[in-house]
VOBA-1610 file (N, C-alpha, C; in pm, whole numbers, padded with zeros to 5 digits, always signed):
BEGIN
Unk+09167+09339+12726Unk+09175+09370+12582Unk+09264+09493+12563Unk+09399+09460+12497Unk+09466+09602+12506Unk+09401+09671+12362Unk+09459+09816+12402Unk+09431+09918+12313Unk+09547+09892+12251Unk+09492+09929+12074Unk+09516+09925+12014Unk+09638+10054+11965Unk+09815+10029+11936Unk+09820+10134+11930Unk+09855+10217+11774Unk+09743+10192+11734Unk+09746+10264+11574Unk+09625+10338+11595Unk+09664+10513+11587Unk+09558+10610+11559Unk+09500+10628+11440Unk+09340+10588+11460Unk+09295+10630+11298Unk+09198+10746+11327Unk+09109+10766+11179Unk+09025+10876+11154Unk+08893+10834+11128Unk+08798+10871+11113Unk+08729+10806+11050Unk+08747+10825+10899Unk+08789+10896+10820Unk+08782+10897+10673Unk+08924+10808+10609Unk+08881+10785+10533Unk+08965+10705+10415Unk+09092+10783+10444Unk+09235+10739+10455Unk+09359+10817+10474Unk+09458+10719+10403Unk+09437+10730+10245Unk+09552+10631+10175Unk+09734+10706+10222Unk+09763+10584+10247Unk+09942+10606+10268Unk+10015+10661+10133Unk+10074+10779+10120Unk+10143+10828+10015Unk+10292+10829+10035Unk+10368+10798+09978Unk+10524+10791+09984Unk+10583+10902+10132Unk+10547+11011+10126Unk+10543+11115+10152Unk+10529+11094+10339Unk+10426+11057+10357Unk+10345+11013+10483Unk+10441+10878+10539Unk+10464+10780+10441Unk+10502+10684+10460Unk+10695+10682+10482Unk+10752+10771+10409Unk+10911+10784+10429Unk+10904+10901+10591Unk+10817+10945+10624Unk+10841+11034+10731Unk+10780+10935+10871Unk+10710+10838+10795Unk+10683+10715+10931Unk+10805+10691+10998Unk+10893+10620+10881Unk+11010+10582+10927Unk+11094+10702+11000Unk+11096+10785+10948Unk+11241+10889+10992Unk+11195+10895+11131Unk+11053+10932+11171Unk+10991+10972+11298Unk+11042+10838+11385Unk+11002+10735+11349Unk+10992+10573+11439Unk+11159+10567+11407Unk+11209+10546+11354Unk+11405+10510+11353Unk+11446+10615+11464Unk+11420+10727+11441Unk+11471+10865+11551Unk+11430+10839+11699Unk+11306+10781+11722Unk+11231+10773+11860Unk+11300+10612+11906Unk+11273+10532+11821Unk+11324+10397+11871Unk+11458+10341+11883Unk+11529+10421+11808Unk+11713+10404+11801Unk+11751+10438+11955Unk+11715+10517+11978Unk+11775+10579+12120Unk+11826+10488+12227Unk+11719+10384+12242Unk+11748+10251+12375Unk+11838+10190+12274Unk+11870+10176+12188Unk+12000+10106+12131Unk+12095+10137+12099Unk+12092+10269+12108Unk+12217+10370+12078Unk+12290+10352+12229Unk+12204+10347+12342Unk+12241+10369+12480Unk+12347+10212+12509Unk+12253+10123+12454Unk+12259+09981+12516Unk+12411+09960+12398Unk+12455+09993+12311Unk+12577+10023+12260Unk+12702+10020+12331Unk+12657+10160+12403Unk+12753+10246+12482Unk+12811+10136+12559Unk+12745+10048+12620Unk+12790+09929+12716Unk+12805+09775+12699Unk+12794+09767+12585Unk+12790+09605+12518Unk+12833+09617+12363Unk+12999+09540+12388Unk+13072+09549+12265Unk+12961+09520+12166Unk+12892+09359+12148Unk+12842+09310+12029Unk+12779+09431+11991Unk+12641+09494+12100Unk+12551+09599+12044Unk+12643+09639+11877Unk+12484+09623+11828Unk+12455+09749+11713Unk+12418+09810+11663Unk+12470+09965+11603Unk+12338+10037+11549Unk+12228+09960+11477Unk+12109+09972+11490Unk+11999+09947+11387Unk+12038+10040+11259Unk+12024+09983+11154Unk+12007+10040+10990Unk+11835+10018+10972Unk+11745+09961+11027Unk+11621+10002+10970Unk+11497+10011+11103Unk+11421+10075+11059Unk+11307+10124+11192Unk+11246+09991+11263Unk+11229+09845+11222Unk+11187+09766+11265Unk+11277+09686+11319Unk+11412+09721+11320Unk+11478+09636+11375Unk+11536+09725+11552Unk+11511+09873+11512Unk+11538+09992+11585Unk+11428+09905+11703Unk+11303+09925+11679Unk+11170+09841+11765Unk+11188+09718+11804Unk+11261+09595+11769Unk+11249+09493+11805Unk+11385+09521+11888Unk+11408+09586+11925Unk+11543+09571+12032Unk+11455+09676+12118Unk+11379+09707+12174Unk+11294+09768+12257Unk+11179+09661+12296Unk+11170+09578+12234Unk+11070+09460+12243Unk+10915+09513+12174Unk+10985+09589+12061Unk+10833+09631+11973Unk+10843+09605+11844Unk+10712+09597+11794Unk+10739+09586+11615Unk+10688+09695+11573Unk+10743+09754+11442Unk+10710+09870+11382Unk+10619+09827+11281Unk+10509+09885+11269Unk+10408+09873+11156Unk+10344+09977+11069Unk+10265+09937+10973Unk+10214+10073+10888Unk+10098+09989+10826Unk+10001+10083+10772Unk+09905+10075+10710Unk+09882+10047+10575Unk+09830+09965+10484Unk+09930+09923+10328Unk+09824+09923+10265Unk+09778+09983+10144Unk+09692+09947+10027Unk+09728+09892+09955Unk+09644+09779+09918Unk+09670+09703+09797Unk+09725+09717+09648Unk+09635+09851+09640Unk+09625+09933+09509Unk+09818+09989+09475Unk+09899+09987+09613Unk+10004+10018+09594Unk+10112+09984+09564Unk+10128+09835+09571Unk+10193+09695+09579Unk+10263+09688+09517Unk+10238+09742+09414Unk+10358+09730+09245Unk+10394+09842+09210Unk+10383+09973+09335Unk+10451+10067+09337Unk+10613+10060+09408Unk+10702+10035+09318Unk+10840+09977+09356Unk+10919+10024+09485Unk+10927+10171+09473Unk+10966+10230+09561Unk+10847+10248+09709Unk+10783+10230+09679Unk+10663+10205+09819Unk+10705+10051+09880Unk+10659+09973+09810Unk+10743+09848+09809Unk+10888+09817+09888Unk+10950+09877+09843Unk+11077+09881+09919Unk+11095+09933+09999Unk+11012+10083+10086Unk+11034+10090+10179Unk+10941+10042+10246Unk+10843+09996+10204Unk+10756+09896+10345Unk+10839+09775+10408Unk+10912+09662+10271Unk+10958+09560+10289Unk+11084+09614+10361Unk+11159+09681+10369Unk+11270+09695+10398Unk+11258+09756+10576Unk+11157+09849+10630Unk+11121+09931+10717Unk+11038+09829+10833Unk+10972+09782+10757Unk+10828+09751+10879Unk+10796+09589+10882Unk+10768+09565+11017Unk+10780+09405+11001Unk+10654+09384+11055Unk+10533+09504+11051Unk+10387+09446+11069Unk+10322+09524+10990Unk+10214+09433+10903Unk+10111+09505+10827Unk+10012+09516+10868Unk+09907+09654+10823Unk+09776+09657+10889Unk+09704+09706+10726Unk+09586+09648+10685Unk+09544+09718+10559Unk+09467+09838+10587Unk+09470+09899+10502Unk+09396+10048+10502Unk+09251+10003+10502Unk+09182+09968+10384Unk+09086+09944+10401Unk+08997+09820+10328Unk+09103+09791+10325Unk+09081+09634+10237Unk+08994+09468+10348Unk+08995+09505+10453Unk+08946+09419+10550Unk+08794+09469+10608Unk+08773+09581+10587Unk+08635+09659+10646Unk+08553+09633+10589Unk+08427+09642+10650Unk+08288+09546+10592Unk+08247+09587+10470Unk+08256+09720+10420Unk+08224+09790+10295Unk+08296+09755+10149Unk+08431+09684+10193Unk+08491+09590+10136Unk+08455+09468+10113Unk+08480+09375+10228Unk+08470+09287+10241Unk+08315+09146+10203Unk+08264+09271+10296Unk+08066+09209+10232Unk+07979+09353+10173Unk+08008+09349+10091Unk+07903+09483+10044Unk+07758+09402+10025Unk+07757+09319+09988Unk+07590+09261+10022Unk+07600+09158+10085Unk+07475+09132+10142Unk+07432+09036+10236Unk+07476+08903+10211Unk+07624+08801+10265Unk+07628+08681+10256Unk+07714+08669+10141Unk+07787+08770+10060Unk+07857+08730+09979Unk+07991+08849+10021Unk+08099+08721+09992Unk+08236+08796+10066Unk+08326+08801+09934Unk+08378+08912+09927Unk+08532+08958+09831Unk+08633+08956+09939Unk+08762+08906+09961Unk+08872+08881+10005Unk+08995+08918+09944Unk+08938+08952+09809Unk+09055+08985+09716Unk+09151+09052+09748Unk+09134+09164+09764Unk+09216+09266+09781Unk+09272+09265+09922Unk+09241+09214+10034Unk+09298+09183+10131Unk+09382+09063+10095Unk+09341+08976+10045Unk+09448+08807+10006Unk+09577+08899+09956Unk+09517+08997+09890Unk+09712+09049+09793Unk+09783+09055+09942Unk+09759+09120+10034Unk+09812+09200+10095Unk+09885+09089+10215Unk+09808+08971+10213Unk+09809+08931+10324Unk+09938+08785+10238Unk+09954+08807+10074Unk+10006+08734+10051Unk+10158+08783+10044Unk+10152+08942+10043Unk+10262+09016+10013Unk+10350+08973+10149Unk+10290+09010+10286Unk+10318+08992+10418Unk+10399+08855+10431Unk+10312+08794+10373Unk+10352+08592+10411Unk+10519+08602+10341Unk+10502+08658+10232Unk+10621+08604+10101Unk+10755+08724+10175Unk+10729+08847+10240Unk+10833+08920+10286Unk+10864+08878+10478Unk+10788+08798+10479Unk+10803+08786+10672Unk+10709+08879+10732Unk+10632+08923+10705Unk+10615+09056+10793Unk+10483+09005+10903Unk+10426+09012+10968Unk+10315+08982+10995Unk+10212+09081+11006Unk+10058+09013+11026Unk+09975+09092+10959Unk+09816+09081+11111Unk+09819+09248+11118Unk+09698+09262+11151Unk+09572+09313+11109Unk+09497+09227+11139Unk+09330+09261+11068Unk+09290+09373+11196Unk+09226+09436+11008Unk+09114+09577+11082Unk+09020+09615+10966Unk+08897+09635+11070Unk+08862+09596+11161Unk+08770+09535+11131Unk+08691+09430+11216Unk+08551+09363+11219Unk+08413+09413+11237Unk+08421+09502+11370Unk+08297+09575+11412Unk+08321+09715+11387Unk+08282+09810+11318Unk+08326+09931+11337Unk+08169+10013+11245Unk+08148+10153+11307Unk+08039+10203+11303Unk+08035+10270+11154Unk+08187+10270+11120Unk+08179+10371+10930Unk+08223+10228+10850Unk+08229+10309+10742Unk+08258+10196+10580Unk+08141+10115+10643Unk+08038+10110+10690Unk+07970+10011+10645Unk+07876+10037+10514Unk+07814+09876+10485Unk+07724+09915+10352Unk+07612+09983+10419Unk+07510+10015+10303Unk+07407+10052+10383Unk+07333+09940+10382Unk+07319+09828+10378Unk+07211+09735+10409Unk+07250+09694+10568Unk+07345+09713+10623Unk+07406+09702+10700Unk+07358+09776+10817Unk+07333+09907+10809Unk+07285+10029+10898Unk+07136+10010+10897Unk+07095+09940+10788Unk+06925+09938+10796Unk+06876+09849+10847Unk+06952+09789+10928Unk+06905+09675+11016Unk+06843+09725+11126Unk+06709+09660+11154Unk+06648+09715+11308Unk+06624+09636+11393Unk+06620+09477+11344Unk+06581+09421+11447Unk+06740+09327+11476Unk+06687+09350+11642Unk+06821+09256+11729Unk+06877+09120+11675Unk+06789+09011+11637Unk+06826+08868+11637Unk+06913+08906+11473Unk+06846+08980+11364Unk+06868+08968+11222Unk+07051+09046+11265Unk+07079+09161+11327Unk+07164+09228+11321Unk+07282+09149+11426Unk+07226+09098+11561Unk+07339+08963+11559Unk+07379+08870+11495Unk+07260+08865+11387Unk+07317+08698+11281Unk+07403+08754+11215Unk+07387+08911+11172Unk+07459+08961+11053Unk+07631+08975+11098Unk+07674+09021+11222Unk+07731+09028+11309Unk+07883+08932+11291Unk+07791+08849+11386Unk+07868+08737+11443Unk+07902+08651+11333Unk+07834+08644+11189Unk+07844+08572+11085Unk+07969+08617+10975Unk+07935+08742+11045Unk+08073+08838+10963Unk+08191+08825+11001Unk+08203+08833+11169Unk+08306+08809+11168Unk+08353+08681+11181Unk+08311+08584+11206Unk+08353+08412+11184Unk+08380+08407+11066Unk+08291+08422+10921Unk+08365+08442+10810Unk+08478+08465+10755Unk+08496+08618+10816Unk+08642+08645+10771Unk+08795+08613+10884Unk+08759+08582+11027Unk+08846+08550+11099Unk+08887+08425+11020Unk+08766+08311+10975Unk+08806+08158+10945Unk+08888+08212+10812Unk+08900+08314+10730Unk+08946+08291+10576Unk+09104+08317+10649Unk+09116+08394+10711Unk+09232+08409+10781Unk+09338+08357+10874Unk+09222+08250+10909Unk+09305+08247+11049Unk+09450+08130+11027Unk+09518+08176+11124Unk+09643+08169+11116Unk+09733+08198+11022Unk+09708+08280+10987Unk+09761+08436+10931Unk+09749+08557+10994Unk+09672+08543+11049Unk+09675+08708+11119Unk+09729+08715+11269Unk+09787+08789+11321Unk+09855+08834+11467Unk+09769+08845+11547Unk+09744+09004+11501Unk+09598+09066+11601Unk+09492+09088+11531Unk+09420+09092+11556Unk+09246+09149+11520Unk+09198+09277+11601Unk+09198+09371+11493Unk+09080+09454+11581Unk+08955+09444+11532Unk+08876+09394+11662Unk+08787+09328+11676Unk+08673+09440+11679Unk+08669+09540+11735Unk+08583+09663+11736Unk+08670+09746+11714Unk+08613+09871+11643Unk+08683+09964+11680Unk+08647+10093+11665Unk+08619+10222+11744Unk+08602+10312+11834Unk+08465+10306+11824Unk+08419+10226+11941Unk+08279+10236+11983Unk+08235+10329+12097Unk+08345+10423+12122Unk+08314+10526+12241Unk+08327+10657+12161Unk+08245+10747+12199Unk+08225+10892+12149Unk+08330+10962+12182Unk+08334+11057+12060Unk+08465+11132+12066Unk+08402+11259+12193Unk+08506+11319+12214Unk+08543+11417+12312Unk+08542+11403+12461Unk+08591+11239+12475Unk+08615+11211+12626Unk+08519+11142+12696Unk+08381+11190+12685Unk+08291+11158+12784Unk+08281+11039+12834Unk+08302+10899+12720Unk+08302+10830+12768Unk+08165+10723+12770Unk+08094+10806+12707Unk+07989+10776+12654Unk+07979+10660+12509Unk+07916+10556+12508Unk+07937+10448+12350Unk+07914+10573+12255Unk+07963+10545+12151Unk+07884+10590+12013Unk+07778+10581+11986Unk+07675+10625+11928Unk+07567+10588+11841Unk+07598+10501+11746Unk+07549+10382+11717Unk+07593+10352+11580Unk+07475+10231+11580Unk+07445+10142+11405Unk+07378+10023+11455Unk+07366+09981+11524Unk+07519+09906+11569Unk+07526+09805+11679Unk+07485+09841+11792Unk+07512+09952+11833Unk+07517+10005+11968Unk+07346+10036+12001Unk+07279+10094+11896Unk+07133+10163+11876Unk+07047+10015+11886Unk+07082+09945+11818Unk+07028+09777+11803Unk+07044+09684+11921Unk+07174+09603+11972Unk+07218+09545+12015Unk+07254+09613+12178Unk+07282+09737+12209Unk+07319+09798+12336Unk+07455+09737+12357Unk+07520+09779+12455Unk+07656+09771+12528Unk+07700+09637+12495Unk+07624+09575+12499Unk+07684+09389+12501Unk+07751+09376+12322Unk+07678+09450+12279Unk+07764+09354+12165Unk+07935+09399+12133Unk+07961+09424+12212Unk+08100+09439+12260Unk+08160+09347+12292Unk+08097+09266+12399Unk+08183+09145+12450Unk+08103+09057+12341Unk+07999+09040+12332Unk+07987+08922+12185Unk+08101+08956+12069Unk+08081+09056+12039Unk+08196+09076+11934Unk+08313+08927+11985Unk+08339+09022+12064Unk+08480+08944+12083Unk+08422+08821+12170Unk+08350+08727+12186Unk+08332+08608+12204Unk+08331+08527+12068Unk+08271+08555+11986Unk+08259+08536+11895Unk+08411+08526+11793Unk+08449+08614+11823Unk+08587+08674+11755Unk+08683+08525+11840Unk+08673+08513+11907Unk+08769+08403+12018Unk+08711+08300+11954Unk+08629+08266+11954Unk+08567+08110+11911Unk+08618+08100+11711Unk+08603+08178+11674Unk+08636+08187+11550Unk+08826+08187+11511Unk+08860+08203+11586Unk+09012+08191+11589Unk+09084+08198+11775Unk+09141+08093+11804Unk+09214+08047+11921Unk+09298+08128+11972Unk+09370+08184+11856Unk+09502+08169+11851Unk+09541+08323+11826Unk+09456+08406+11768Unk+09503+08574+11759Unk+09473+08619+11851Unk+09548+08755+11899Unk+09488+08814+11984Unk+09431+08920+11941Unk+09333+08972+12032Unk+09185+09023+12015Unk+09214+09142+12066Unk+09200+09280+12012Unk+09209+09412+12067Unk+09106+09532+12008Unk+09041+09611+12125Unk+08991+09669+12091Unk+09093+09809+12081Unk+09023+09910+11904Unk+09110+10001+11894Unk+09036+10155+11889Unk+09063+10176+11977Unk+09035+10354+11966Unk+09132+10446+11966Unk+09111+10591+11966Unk+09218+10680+11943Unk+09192+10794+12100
//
């Protein structure tokens, strides 16, 4: 299961123009370089003019994080579509979104995003499925094992099936290990409820529910 390589936080971190025009300058500056080189020695070579094309001549794709809420912000708009050829939503896919009560799903605001992606080329990774924040609280008040695997595994088959084949990657968990190294799981429901395993259920579950994405766990 590779790691995932998008660093998050735990708190809400909406993308502002600001954050988002210095993505690019940072990723065009770091990723131009192997093509600036590969130039030097191959007439066709050419400069890249945008950060995702800078990455796909390194054999990478450049991505960013996208709120919905931003979409019909023109100039945001244009430099996502123009810059980045993978989407990840901010927080439009997370359970606090997605199921705020028990058995009933909103998709909305992820469908914009995932329709924006389809209609510009870009492709699109889901985040996340299992993760210990944004949840609701009916969610955390779960105590017993069988009720908090149904809740689980039901969640994520749900939203993998509304998706699937649309989405790239999935992060399937994400940071279920305690911060400052040790190495130690997190505390969290799942972990307090379910113990170590529901890690690989996650992602058994996550596999059976879609074939065809690949499955990554993401920590920082």
């Amino acid at each position: 299961m590779p790691l995932s390589d998008q660093k998050r936080s735990h708190r809400r971190r909406p993308a502002t123009r600001r954050v988002l025009a210095a993505a690019v300058v940072l990723a065009a500056a770091g990723a131009a370089v192997p093509l600036v080189a590969q130039a030097a020695h191959t007439s066709k070579a050419r400069t890249p003019t945008v950060a995702a094309d800078a990455a796909s001549g390194s054999g990478r794709y450049f991505g960013t994080a996208v709120a919905a809420g931003r979409l019909g912000d023109s100039t945001y708009s244009t430099i996502l579509d123009r810059e980045f050829n993978m989407i990840t939503p901010e927080n439009e896919m997370k359970w606090d979104t997605t199921e705020r009560s028990r058995g009933n799903f909103n998709f909305g605001p992820a469908d914009q995003i995932v329709s924006h992606a389809t209609a510009h080329g870009q492709r699109m990774r889901g985040h996340t499925l299992v993760w210990h924040s944004q949840l609701p609280g009916w969610v955390g008040s779960i105590t017993d094992a069988n009720t908090l695997r149904s809740v689980m595994n039901n969640h994520i088959t749900t939203e993998m099936s509304h998706y699937k084949g649309k989405i790239y990657a999935w992060d399937v968990v994400n940071e279920a290990f305690a911060d400052g190294g040790s190495g130690q799981h997190r505390g969290s429901v799942f972990q307090n409820v379910l113990g170590n395993g529901f890690i690989e259920e996650a992602f058994r579950t996550a596999r059976k529910a879609d074939p065809s994405a690949k499955l990554c766990y993401n920590d920082y």
